[in-house]
C-alpha positions as CSV (number, residue, x, y, z in Angstrom):
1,X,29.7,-0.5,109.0
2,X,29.4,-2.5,105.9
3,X,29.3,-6.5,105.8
4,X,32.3,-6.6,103.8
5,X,34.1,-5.2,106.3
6,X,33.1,-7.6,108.9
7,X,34.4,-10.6,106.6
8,X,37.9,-8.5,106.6
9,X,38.0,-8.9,110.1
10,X,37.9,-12.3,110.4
11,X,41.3,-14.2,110.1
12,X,41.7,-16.6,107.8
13,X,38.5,-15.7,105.5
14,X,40.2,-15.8,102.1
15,X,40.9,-19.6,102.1
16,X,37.1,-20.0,101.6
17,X,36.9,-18.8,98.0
18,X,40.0,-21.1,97.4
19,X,38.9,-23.8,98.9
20,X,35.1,-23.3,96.7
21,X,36.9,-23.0,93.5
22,X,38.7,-26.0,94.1
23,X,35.8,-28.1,95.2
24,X,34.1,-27.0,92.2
25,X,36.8,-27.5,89.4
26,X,37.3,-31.1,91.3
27,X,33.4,-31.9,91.3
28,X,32.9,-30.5,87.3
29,X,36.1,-32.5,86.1
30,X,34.8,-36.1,87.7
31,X,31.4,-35.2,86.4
32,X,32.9,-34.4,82.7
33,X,35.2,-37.6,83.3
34,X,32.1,-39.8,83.8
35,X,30.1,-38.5,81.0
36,X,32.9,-38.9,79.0
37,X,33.1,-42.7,79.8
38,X,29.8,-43.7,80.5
39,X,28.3,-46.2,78.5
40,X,25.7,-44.9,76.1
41,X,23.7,-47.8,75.7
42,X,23.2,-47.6,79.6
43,X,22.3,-44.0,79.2
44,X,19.6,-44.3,76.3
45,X,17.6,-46.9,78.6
46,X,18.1,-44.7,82.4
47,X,16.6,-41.8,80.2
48,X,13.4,-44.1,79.1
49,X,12.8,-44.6,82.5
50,X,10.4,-41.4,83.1
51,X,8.3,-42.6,80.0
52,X,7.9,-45.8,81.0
53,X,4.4,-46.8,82.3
């Protein structure tokens, strides 16, 4: 028997891919949303931090 056919058989399994494509539209848009407003002066001096002695 192949594995697919044992996620068939479980009731309710098709809700997971619904309920990953939602979490991951919701967790790209508030990403997108906060790189969109953050403040770029901020930014420039967070990404200095690495080089910084």
């Amino acid at each position: 028997m192949k594995f697919i056919n044992y996620l068939e058989s479980i009731t309710g399994i098709s809700i997971f891919p619904l309920i990953s494509l939602v979490l991951f539209t919701v967790f790209f848009a508030i990403v997108t949303a906060y790189v969109i407003t953050a403040d770029k002066r901020k930014m420039d001096e967070n990404s200095q931090i690495p080089l910084e002695p």
